[in-house]
N, CA, C and O atoms as a Tinker XYZ file with bonds, in Angstrom:
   496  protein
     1  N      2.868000    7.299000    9.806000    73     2
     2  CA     2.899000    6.177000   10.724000    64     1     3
     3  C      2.931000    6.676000   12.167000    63     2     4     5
     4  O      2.231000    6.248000   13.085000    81     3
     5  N      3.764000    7.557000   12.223000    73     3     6
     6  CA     3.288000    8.132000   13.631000    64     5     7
     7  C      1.799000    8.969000   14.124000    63     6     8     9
     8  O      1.208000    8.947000   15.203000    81     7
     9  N      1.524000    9.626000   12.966000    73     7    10
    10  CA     0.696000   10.320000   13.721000    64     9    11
    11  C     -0.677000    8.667000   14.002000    63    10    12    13
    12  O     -1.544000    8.727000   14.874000    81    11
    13  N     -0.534000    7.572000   13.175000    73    11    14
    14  CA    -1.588000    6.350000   13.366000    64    13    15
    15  C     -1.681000    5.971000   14.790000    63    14    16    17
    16  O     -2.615000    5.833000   15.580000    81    15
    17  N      0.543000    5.762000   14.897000    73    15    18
    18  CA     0.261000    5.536000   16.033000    64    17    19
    19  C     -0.357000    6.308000   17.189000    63    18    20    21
    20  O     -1.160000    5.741000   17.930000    81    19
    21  N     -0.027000    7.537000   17.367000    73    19    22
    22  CA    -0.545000    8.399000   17.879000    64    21    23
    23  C     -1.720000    8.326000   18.232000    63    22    24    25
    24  O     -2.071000    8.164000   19.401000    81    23
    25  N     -2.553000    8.448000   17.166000    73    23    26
    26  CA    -3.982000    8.137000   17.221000    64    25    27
    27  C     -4.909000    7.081000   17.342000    63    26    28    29
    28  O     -6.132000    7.020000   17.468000    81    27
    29  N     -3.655000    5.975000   17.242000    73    27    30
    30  CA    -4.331000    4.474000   17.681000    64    29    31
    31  C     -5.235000    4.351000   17.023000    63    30    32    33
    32  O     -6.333000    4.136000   17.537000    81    31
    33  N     -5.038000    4.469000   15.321000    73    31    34
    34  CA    -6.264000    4.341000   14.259000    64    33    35
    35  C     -5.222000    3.520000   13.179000    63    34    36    37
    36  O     -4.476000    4.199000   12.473000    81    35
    37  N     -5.211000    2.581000   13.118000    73    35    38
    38  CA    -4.834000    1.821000   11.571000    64    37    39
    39  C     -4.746000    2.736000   10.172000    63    38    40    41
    40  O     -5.678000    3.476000    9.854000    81    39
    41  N     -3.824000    2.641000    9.563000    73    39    42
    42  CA    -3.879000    3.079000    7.883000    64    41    43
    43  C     -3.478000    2.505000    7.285000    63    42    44    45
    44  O     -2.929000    1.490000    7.713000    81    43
    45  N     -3.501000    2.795000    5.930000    73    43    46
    46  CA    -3.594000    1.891000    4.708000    64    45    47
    47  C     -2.239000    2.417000    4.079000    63    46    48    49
    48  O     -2.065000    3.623000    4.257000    81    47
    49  N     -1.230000    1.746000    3.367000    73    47    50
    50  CA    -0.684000    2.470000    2.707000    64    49    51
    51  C     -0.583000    2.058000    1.410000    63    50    52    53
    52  O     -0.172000    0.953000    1.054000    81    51
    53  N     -1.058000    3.182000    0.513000    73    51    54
    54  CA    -1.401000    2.808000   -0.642000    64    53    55
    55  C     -0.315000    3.212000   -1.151000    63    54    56    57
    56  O      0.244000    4.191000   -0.657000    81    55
    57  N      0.353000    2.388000   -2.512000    73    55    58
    58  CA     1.472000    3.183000   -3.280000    64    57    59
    59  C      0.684000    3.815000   -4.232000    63    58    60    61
    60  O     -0.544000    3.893000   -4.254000    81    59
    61  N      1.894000    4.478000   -5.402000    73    59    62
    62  CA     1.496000    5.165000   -6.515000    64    61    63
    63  C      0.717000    4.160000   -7.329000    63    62    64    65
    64  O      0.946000    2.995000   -7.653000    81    63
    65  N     -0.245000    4.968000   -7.545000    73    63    66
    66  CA    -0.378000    4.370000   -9.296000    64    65    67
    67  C      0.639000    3.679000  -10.685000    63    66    68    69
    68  O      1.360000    4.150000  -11.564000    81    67
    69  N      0.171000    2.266000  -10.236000    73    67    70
    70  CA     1.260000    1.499000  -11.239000    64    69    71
    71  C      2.812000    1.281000  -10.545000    63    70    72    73
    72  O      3.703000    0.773000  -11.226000    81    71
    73  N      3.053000    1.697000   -9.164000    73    71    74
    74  CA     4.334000    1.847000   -8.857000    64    73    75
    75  C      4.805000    0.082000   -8.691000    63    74    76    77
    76  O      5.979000   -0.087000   -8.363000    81    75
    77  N      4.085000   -0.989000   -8.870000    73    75    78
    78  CA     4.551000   -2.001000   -8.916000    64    77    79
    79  C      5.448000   -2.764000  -10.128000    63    78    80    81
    80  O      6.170000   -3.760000  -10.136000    81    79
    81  N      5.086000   -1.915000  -11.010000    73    79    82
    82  CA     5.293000   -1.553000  -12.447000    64    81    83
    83  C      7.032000   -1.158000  -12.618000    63    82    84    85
    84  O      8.056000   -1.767000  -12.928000    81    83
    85  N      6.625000    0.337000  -12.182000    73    83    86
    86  CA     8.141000    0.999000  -12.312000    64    85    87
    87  C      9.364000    0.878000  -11.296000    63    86    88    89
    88  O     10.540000    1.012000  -11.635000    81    87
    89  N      8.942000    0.619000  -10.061000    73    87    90
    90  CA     9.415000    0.612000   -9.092000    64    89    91
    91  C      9.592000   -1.012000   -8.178000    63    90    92    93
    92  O     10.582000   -1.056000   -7.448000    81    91
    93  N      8.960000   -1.908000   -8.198000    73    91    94
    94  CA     9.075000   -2.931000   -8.082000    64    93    95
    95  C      8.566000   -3.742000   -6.472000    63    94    96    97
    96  O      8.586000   -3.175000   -5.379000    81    95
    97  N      8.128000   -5.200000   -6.731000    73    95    98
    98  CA     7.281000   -5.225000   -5.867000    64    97    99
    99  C      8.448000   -5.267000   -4.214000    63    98   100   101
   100  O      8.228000   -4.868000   -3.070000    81    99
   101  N      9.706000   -5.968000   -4.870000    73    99   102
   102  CA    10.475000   -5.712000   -3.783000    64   101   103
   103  C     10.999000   -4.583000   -2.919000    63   102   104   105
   104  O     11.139000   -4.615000   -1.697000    81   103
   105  N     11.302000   -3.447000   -3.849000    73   103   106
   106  CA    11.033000   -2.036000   -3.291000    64   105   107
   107  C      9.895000   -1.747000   -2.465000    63   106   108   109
   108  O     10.186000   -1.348000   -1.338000    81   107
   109  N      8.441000   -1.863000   -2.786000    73   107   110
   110  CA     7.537000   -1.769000   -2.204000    64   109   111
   111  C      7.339000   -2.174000   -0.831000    63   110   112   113
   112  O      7.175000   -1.285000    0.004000    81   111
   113  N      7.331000   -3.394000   -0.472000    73   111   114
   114  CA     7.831000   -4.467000    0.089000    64   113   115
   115  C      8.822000   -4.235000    1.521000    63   114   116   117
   116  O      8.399000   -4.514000    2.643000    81   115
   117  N     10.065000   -3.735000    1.289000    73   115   118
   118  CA    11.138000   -3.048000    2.011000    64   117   119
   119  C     10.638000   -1.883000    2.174000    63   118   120   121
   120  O     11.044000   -1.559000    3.290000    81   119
   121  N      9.814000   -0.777000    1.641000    73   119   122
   122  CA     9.513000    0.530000    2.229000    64   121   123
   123  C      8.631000    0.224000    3.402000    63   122   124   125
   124  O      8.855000    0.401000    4.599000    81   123
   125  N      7.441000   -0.338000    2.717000    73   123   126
   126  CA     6.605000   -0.498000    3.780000    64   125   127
   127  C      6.900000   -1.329000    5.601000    63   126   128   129
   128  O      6.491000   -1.019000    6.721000    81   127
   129  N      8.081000   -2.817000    4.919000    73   127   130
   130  CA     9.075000   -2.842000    6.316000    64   129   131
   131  C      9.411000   -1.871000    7.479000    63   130   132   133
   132  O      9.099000   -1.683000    8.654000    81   131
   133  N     10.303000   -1.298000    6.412000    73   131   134
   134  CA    11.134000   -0.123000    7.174000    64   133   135
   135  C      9.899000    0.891000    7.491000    63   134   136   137
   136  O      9.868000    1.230000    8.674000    81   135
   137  N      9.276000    1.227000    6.992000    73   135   138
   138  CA     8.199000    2.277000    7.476000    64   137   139
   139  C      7.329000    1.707000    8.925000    63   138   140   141
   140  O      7.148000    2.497000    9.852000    81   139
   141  N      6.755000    0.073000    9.013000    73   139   142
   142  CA     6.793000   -0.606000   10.250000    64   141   143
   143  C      7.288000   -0.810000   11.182000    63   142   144   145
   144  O      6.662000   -0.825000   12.242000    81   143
   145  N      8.967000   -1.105000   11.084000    73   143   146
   146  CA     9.805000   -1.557000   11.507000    64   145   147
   147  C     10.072000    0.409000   12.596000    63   146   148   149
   148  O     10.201000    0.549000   13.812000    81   147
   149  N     10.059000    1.324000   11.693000    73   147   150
   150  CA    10.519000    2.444000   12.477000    64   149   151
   151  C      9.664000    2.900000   13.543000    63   150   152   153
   152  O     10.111000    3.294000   14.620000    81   151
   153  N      8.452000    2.852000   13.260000    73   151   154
   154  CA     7.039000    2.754000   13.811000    64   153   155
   155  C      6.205000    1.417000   14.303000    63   154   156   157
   156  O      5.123000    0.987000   13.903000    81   155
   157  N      6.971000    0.989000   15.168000    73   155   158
   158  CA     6.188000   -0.558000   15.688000    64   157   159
   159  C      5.055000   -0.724000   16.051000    63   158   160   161
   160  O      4.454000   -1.785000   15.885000    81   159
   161  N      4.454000    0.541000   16.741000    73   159   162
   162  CA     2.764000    1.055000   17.625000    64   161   163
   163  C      2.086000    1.018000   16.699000    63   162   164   165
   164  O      0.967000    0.568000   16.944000    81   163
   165  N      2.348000    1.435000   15.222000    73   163   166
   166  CA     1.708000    1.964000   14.132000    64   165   167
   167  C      1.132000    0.447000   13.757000    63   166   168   169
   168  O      1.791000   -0.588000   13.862000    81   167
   169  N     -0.276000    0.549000   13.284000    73   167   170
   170  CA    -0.997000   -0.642000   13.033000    64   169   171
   171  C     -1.317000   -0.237000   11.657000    63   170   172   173
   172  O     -2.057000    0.691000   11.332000    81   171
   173  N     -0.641000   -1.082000   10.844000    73   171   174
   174  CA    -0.876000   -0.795000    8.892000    64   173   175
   175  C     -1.010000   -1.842000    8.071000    63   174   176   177
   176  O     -0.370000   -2.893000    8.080000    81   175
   177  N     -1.954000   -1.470000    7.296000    73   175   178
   178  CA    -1.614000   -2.186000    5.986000    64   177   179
   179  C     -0.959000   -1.697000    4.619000    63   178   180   181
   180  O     -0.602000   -0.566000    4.287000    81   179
   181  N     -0.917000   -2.860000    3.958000    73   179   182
   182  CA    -0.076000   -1.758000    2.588000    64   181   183
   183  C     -0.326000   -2.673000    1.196000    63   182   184   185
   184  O     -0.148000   -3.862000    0.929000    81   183
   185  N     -0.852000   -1.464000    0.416000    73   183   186
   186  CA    -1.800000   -2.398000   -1.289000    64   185   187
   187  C     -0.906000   -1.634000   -2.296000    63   186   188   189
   188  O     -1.153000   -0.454000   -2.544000    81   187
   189  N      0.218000   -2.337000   -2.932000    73   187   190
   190  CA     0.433000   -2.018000   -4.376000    64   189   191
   191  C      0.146000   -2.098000   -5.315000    63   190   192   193
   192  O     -0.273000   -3.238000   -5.518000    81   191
   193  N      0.095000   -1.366000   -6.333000    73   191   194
   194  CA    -0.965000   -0.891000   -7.096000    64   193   195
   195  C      0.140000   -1.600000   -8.445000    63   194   196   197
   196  O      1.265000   -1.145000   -8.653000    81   195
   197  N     -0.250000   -2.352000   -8.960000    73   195   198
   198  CA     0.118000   -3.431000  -10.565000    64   197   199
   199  C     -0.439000   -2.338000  -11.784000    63   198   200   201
   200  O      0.362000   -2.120000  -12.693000    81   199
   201  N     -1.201000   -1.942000  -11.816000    73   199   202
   202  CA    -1.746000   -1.619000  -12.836000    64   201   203
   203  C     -2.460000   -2.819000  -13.347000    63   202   204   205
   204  O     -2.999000   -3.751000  -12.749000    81   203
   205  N     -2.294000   -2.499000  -14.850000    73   203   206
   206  CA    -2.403000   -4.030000  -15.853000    64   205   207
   207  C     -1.623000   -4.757000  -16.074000    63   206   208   209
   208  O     -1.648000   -5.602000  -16.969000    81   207
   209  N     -0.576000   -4.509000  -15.100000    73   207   210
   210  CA     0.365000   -5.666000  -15.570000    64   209   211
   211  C      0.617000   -6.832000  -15.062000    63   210   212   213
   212  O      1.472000   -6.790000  -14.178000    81   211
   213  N      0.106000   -8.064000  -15.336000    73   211   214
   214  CA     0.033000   -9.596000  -14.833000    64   213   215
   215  C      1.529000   -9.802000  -14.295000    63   214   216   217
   216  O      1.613000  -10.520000  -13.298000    81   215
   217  N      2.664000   -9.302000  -14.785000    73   215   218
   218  CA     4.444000  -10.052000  -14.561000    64   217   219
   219  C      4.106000   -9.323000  -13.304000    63   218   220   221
   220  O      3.960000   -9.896000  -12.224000    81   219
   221  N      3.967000   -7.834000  -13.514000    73   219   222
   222  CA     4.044000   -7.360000  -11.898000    64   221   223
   223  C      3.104000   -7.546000  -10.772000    63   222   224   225
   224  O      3.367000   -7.277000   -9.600000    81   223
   225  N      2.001000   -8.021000  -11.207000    73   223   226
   226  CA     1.435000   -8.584000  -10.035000    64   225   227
   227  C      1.743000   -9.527000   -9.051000    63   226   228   229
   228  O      1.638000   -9.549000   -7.825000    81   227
   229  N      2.333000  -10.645000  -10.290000    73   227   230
   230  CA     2.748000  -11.702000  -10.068000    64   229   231
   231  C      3.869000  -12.050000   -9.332000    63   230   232   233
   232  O      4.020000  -13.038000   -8.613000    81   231
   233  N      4.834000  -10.926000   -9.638000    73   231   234
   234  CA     6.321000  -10.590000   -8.971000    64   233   235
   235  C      5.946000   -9.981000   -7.394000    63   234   236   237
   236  O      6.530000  -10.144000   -6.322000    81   235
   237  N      5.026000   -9.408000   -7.658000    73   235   238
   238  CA     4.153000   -9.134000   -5.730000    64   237   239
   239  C      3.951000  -10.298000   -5.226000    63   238   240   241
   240  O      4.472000  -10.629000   -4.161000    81   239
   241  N      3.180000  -11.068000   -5.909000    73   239   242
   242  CA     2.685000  -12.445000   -5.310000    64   241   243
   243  C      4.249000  -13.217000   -4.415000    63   242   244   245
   244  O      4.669000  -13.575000   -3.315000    81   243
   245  N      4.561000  -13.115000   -5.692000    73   243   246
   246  CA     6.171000  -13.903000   -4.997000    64   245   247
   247  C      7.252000  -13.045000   -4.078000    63   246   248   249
   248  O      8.321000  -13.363000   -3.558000    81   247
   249  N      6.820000  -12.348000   -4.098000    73   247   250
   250  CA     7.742000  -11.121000   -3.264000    64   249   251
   251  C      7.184000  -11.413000   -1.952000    63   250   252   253
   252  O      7.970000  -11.268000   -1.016000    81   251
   253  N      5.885000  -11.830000   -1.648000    73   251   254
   254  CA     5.106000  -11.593000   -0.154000    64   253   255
   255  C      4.394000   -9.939000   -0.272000    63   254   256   257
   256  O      4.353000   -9.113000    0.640000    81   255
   257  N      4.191000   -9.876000   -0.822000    73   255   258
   258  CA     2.834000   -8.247000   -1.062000    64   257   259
   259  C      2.030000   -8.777000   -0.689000    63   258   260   261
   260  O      1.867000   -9.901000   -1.164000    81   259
   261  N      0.943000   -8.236000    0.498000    73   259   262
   262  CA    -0.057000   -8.895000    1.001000    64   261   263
   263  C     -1.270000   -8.369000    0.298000    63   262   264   265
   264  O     -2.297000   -8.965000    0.623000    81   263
   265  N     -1.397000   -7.583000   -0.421000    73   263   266
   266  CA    -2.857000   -6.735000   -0.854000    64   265   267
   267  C     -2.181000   -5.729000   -1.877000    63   266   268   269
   268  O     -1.549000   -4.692000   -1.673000    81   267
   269  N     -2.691000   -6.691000   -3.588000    73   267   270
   270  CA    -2.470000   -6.004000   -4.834000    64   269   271
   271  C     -3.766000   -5.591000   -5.830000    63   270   272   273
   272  O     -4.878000   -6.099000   -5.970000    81   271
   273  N     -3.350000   -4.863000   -6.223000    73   271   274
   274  CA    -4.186000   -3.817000   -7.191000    64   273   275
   275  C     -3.817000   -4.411000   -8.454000    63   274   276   277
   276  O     -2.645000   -4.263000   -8.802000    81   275
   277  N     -4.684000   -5.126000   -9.285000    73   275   278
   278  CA    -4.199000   -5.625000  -10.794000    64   277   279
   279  C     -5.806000   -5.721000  -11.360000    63   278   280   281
   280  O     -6.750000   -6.423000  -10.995000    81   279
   281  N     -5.609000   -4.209000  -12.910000    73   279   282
   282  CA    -7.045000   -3.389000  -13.285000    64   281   283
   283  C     -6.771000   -4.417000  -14.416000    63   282   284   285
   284  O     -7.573000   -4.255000  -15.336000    81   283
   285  N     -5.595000   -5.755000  -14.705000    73   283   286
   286  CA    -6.570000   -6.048000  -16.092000    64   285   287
   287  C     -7.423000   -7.266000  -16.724000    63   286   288   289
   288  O     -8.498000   -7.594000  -16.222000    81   287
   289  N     -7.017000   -7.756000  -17.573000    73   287   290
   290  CA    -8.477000   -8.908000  -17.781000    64   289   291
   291  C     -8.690000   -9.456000  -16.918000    63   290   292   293
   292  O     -7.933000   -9.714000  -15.982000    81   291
   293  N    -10.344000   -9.894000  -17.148000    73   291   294
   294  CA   -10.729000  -10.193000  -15.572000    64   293   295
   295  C     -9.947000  -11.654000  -15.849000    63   294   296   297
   296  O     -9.210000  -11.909000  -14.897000    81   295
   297  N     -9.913000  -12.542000  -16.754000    73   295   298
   298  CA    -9.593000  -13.688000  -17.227000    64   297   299
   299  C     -8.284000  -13.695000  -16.115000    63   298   300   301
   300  O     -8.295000  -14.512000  -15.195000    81   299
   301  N     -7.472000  -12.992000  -16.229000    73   299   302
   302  CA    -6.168000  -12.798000  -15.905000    64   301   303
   303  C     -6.360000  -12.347000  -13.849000    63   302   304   305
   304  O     -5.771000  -12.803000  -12.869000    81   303
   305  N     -7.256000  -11.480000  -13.967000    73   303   306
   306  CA    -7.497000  -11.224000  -12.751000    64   305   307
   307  C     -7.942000  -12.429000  -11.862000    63   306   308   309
   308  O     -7.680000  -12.267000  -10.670000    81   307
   309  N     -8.560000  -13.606000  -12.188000    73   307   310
   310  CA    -9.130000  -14.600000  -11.818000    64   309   311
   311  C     -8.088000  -15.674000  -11.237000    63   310   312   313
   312  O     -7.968000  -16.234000  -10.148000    81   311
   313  N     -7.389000  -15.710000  -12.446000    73   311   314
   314  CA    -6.128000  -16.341000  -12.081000    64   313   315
   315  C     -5.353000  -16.097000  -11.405000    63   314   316   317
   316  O     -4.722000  -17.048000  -10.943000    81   315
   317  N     -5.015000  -14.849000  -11.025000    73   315   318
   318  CA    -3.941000  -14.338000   -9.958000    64   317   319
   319  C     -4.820000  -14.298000   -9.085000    63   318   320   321
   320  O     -4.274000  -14.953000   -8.197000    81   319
   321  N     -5.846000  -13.983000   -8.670000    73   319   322
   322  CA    -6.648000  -13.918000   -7.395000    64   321   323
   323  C     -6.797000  -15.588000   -6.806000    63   322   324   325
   324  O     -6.643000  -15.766000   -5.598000    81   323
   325  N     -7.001000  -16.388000   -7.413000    73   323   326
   326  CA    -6.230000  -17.925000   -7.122000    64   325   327
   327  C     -5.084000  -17.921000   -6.317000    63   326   328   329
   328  O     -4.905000  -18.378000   -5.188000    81   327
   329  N     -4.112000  -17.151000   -7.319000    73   327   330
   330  CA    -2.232000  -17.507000   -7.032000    64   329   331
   331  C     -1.961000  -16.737000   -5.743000    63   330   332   333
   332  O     -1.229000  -17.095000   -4.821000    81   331
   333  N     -2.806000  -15.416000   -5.859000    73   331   334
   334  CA    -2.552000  -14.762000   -4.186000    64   333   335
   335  C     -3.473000  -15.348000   -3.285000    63   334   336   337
   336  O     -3.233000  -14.891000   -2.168000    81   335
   337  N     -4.626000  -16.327000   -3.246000    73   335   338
   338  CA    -5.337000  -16.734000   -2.357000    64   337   339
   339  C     -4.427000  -17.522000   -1.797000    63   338   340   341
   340  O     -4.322000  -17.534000   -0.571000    81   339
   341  N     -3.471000  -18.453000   -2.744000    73   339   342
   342  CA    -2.882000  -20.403000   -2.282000    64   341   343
   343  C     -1.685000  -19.522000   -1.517000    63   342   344   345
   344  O     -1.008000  -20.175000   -0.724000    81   343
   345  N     -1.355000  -18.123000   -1.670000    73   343   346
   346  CA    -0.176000  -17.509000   -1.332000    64   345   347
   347  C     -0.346000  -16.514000    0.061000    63   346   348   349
   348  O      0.526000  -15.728000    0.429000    81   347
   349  N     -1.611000  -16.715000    0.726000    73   347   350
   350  CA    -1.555000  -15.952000    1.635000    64   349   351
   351  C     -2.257000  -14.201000    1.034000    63   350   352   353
   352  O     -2.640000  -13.322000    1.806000    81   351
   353  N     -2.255000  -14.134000   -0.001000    73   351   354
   354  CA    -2.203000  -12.144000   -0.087000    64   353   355
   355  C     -3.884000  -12.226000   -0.850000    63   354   356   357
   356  O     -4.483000  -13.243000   -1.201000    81   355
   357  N     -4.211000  -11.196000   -0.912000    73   355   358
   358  CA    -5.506000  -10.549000   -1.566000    64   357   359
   359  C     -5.223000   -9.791000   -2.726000    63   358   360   361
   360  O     -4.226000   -9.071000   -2.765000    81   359
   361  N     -6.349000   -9.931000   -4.082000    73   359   362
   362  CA    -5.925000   -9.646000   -5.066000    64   361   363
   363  C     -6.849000   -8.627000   -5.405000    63   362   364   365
   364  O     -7.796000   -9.159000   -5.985000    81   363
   365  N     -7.031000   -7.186000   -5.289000    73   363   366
   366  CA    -8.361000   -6.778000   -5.638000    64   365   367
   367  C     -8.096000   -6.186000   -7.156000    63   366   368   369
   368  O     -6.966000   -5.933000   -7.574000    81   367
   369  N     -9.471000   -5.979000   -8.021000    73   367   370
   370  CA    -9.212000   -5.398000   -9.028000    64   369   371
   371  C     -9.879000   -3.701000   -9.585000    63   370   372   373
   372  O    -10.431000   -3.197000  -10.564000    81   371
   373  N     -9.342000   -3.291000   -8.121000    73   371   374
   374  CA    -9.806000   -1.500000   -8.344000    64   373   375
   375  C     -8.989000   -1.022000   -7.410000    63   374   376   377
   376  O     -8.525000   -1.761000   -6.542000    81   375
   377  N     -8.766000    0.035000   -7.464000    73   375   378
   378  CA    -7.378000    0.645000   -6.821000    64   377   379
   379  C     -8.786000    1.374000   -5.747000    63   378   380   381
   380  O     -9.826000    1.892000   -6.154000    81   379
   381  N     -8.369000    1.187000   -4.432000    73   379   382
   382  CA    -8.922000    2.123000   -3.710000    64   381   383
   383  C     -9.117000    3.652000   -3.784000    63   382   384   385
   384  O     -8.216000    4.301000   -4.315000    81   383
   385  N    -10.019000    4.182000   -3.388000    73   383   386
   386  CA    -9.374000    5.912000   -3.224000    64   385   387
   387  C     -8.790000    6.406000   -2.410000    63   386   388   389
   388  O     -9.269000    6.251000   -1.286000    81   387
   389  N     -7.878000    6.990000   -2.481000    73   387   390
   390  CA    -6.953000    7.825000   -1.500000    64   389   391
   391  C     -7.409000    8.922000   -0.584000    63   390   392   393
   392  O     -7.983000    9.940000   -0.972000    81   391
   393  N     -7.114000    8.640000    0.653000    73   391   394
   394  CA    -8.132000    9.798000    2.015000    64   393   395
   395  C     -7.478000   10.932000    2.012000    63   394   396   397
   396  O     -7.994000   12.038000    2.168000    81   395
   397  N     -5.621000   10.565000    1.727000    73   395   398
   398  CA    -4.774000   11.345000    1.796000    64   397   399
   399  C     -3.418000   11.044000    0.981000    63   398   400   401
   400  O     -2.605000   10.143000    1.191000    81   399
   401  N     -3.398000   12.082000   -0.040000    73   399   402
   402  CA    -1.848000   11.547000   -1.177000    64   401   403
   403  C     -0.702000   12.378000   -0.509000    63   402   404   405
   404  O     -0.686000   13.564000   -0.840000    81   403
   405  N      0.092000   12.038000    0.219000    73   403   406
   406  CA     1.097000   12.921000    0.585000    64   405   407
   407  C      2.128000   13.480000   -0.193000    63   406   408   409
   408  O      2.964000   14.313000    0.157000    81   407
   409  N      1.948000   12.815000   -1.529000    73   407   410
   410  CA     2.562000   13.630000   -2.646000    64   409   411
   411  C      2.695000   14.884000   -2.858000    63   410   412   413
   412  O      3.563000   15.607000   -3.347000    81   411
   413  N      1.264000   15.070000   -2.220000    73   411   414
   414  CA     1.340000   16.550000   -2.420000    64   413   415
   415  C      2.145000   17.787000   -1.544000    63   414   416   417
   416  O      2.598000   18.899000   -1.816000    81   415
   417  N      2.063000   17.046000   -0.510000    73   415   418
   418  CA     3.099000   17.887000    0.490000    64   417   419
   419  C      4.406000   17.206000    0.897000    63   418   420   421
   420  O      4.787000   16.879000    2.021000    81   419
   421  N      5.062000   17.058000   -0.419000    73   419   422
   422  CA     6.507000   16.597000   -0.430000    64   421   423
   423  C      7.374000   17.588000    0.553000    63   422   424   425
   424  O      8.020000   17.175000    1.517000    81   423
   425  N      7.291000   18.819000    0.192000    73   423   426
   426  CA     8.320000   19.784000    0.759000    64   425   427
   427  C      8.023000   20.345000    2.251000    63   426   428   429
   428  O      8.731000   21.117000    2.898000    81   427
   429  N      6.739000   19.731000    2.643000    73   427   430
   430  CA     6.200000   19.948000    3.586000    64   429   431
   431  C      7.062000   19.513000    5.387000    63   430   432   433
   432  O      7.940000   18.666000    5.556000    81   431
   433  N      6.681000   20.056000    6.041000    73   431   434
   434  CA     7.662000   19.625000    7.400000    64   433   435
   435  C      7.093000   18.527000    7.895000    63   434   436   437
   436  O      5.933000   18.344000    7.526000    81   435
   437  N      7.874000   17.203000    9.112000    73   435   438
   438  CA     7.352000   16.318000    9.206000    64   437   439
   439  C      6.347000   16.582000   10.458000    63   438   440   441
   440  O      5.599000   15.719000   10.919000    81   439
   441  N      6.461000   18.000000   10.959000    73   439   442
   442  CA     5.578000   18.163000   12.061000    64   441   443
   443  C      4.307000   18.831000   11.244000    63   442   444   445
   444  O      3.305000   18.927000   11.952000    81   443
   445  N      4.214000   19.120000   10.426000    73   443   446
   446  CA     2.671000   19.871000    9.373000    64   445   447
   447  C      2.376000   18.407000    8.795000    63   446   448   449
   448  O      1.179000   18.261000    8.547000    81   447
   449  N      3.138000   17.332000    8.529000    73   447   450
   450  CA     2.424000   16.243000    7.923000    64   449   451
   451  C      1.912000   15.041000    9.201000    63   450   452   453
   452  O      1.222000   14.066000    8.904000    81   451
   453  N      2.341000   15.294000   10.490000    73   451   454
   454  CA     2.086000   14.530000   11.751000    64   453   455
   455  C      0.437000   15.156000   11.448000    63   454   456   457
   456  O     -0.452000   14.540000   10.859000    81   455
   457  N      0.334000   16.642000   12.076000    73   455   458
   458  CA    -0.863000   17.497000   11.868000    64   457   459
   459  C     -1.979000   16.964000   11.261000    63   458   460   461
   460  O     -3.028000   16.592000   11.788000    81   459
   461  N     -1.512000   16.964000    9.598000    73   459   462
   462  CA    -2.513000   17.084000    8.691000    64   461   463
   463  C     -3.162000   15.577000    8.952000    63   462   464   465
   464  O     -4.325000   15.256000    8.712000    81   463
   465  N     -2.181000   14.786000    9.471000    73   463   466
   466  CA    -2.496000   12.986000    9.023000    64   465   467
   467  C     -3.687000   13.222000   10.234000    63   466   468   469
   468  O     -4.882000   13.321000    9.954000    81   467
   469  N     -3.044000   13.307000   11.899000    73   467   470
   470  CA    -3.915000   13.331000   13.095000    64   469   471
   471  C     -5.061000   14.271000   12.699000    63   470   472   473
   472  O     -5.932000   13.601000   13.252000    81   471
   473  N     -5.777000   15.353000   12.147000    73   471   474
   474  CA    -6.599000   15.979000   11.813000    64   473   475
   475  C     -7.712000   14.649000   10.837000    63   474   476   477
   476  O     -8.893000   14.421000   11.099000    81   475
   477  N     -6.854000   13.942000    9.688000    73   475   478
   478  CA    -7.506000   13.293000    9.192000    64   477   479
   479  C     -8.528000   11.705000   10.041000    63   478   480   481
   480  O     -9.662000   11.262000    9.863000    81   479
   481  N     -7.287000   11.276000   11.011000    73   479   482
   482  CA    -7.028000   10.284000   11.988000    64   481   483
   483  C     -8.527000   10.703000   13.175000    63   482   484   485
   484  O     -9.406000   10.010000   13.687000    81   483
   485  N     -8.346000   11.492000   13.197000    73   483   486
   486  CA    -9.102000   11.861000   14.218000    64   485   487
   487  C     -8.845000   11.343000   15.693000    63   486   488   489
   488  O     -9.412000   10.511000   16.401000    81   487
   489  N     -7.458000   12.406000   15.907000    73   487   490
   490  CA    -6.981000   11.762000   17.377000    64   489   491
   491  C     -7.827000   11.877000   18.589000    63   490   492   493
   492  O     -8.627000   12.705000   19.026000    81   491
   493  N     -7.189000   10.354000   19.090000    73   491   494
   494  CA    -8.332000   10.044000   20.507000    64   493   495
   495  C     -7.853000   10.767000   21.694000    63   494   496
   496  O     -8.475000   10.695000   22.754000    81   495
């Protein structure tokens, strides 16, 4: 979030795979807050990822998740893409690809992950 702001380029923040699932849409929800809230300059969005699971999509919907990831029947997909339209949020049914998983550099310093993000960002 800083290095966005920094760079005065918008990002996306995608969760894990299925983390709406294990982790919950209200968790989700409050990270991405607080991740705004610490970083106000920072211009973001943020898509949790349901998997196949309709309860947890649905529990996004009602949570206020603005942009969910739900891979299963389209039957099912149709219907929640309704319930998040009348609700304000977007329902897509493919998980984006990731530009950058910072998973990977968990142990990493927060000045090598400012770096790597602005390198990606392409600071102005």
């Amino acid at each position: 979030m800083n290095a966005a702001a920094e760079a005065r380029r918008p990002v996306v923040l995608l969760s894990a795979p299925d983390a709406g699932v294990y982790a919950g849409a209200a968790w989700f929800r409050e990270v991405t807050r607080a991740a705004r809230e610490a970083v106000p300059k920072a211009e973001c969005s943020a898509i949790l990822d349901c998997g196949n699971d309709a309860g947890a999509a649905m529990a996004a919907i009602r949570a206020g998740v603005n942009t969910i990831v739900f891979a299963g029947r389209a039957d099912a997909a149709r219907r929640l893409a309704d319930i998040a339209a009348q609700n304000g949020a977007e329902l897509l049914t493919e998980r984006p690809a990731a530009i950058l998983d910072l998973g990977a550099s968990f142990f990493a310093t927060a000045e090598a992950l400012r770096r790597r993000c602005l390198e990606l960002l392409g600071d102005k």
